[in-house]
C-alpha positions as CSV (number, residue, x, y, z in Angstrom):
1,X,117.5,106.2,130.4
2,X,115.9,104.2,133.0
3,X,112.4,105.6,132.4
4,X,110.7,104.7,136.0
5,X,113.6,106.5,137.3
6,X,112.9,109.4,135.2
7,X,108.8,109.3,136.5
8,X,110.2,109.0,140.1
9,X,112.2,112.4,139.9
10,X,109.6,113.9,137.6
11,X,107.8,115.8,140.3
12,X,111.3,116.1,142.3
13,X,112.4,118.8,139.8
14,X,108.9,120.0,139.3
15,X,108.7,120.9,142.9
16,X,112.3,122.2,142.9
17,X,111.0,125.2,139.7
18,X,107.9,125.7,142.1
19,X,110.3,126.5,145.9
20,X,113.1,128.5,143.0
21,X,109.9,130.8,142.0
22,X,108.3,131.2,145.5
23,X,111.5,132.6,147.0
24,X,112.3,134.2,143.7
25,X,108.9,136.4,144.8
26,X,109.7,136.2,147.9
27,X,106.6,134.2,148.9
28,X,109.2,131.7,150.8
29,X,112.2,131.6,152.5
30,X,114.6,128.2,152.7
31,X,116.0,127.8,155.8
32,X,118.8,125.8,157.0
33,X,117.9,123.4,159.4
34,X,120.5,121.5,161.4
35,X,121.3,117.6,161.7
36,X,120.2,117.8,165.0
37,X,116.5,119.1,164.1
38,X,116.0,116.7,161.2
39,X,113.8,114.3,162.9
40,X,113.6,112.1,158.8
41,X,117.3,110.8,159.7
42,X,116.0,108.4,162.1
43,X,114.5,106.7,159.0
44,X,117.4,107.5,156.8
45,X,120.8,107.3,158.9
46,X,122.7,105.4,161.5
47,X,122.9,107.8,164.4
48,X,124.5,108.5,167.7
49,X,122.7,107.0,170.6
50,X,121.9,110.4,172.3
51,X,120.4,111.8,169.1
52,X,118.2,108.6,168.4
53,X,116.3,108.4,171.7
54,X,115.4,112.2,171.1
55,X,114.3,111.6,168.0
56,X,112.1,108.5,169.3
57,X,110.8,110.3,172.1
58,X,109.9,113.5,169.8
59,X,107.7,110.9,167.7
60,X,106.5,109.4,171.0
61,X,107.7,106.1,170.7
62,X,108.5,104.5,173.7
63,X,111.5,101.9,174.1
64,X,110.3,98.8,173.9
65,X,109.8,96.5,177.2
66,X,112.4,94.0,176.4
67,X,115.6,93.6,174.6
68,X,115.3,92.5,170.6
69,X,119.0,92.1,170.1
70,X,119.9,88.8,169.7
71,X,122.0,86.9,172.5
């Protein structure tokens, strides 16, 4: 028992009772949503080049002028 660990997935499973119920009543649906439509793994994963700049460009972030990789 790490107990911050244990506050920091608290409201994880809290919110995973809350989605079961609303599509349990039918209030919700859970939808699949492919890799190449989850926008988070930019922040997350190491991706392809192609799928990166879409990502960047759908959060309208523009390359930046100049190289940053070292020489």
């Amino acid at each position: 028992g790490n107990p911050v660990q244990h506050q920091r997935t608290k409201h994880i499973e809290m919110d995973i009772h809350f989605v079961r119920e609303e599509v349990a009543r039918g209030q919700a649906r859970v939808l699949h949503v492919p890799s190449r439509h989850q926008i988070a793994d930019i922040f997350t994963k190491g991706l392809p080049r192609v799928l990166f700049d879409d990502f960047r460009t759908s959060l309208s972030i523009c390359e930046p002028p100049a190289s940053t990789a070292g020489v």
